[in-house]
C-alpha positions, 0 to 999 in steps of 0.5 A: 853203816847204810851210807857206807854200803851205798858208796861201795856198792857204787864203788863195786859198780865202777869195778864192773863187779856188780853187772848193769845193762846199760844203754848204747851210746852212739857217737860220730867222732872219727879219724883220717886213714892214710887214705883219706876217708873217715876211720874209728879214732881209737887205736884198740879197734881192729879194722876192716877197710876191705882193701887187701885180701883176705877180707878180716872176717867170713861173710855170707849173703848178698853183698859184694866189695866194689869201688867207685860208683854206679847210678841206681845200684850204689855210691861211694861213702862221700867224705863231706865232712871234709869238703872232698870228693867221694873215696876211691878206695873198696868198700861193701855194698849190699845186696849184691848188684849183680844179683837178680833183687834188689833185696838182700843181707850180708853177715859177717862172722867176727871169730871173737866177742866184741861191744864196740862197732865202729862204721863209715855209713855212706848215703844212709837210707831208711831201708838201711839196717845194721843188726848184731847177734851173738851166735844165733840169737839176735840181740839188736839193730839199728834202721838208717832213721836211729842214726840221722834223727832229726834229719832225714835218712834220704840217702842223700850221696854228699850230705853230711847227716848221711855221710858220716862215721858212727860208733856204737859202745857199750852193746851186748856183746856181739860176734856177728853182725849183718848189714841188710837193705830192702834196695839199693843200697847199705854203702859201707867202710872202715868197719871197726870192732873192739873191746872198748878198754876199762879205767885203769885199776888204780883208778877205780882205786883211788875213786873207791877210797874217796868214796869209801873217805867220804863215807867215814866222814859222813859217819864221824857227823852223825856221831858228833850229832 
């Protein structure tokens, strides 16, 4: 009987109806947009490439969408992975570069609850810091350094190790985040938030009734011992 309530308190964890706290995961697959620069591979993601206005999401703070890129103030996410140049297309760039420091932070408030992040990160930096919150309350955050250990987050403007798409699943469910950098710059594209999607209940099904399965199986041995 012990070795039953054991497999289907698994099974319950699978449903996700007894809650964990799990640890993110982070991963750098990535697909191609029609543009050519690097974008979440998954389809359920919406995402803000900050090419059409409106912007998707309200954004407060320093930072500013620019094109292109400008000596000392901030550089386009260069596509290394791909041997081409750096996109041409807009992107968010904090601080601000018309601003009188070369500090700043820029929220964007998503209207909905999220536990998936997707971001093209260009030149990554150590002064470089991706935090997340629901509401107020702040619930993590990522420095430039979590992201290309064991290389070096020197900022470097072609390099693949700073130049690449990052995905965070499995965070605290969030409905903001803010990009802050204590100079210039945190260069970014192709924002992506989700719901990542949950195994299909028949699934979950099929996984219960074998664990269940095994379970009587185990059972009928002791019996016969």
């Amino acid at each position: 009987m012990k070795k039953i309530f054991v497999l289907f308190t698994v099974f319950l964890f699978a449903l996700g109806i007894v809650g964990s706290v799990g640890a993110v995961t982070i991963s750098y697959e990535f697909s191609l947009s029609t543009d050519g620069t690097l974008t979440t591979p998954y389809d359920w993601a919406t995402v803000e490439t900050f090419d059409a206005e409106p912007l998707l999401w309200s954004w407060t703070g320093s930072g500013a969408i620019v094109q292109g890129s400008v000596s000392g103030k901030y550089a386009a996410p260069y596509n290394s992975d791909l041997m081409t140049a750096a996109n041409t297309t807009k992107y968010v760039t904090v601080p601000d570069p018309a601003g009188t420091t070369n500090t700043g932070s820029y929220t964007a408030s998503l209207g909905g609850s999220y536990n998936y992040f997707g971001i093209f990160w260009g030149s990554v930096d150590t002064y470089n810091t991706l935090s997340f919150y629901k509401d107020d309350s702040f619930l993590l955050s990522f420095t430039g350094t979590d992201i290309t250990t064991p290389n070096a987050a020197n900022g470097n403007q072609s390099a693949p190790y700073t130049n690449l798409y990052v995905n965070f699943f499995d965070l605290p469910d969030f409905n903001k985040f803010t990009m802050s950098s204590t100079n210039f710059a945190f260069e970014a594209d192709n924002i992506a938030v989700g719901v990542k999607p949950v195994p299909e209940p028949a699934t979950m099904l099929l996984l219960g009734a074998g664990l269940l399965g095994l379970g009587g199986l185990g059972r009928k041995k002791l019996l016969r011992m």
